[in-house]
N, C-alpha and C positions, 0 to 999 in steps of 0.2 A: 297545478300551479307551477308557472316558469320557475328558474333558478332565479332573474330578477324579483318576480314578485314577492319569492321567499325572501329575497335580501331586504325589500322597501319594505316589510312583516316584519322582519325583526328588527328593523332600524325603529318603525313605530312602536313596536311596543314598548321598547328601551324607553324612549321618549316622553311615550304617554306614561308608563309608570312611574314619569320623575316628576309630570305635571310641567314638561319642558316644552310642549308643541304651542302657547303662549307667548313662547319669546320666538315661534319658528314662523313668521312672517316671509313673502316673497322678498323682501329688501334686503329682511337679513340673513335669511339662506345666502341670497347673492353676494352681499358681503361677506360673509364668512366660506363662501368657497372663494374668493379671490384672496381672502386673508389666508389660509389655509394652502394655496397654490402659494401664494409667497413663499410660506416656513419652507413650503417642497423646493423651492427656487433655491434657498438660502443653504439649502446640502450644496449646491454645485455652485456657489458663488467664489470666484478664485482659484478653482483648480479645474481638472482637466472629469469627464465622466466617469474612467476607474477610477480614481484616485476619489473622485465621491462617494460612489458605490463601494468603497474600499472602507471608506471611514466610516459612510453615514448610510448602510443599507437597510441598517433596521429603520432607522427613523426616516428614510425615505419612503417604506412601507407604509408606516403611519400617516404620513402626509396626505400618501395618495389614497388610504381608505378615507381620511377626513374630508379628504376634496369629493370621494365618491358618496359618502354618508350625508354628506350636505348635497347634494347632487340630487341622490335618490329621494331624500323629503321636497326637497323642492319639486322634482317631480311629479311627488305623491298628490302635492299640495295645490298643484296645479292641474290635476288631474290629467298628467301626460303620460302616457306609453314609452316607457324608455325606447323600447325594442322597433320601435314604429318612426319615431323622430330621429336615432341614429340613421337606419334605414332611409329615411327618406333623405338624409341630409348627405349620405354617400351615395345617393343620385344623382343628388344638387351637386358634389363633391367632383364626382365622374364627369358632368357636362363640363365643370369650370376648369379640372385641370385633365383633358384626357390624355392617354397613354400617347403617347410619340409626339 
């Protein structure tokens, strides 16, 4: 088993042992990782990168596991390959912006 499949394993079973994969819909996975990248926005709203990371690194940590724990069910939920869709998208990534 990948290090991600271990991750999207243990994100589900949290989940399912709350009886929370009910309210884990494709809409609102989507909304709650854009709500979620907000709060991460909102460390660096006003000031300069260190000076976020200065005040707000722990809670910048948390933002970005919530953006990635919402990530990862939606994933799951959609039965997508994380490892395969990044991949593929740093293809697409490579043709649109290439080096020089």
């Amino acid at each position: 088993m990948s290090d991600i499949q271990k991750l999207i394993t243990l994100v589900n079973e949290f989940r399912d042992e709350r009886n929370w994969r009910q309210y884990h819909n494709p809409k609102d996975l989507a909304i709650s990782i854009s709500i979620e990248a907000a709060e991460l926005l909102e460390d660096f709203q006003w000031i300069n990168s260190e000076e976020a990371l200065k005040e707000n690194k722990e809670n910048i940590r948390e933002e970005i596991a919530d953006v990635l724990i919402y990530s990862l069910m939606l994933c799951s939920d959609l039965d997508l390959d994380v490892i395969e869709i990044v991949e593929e998208k740093m293809v697409k990534n490579g043709k649109k912006y290439p080096v020089g």
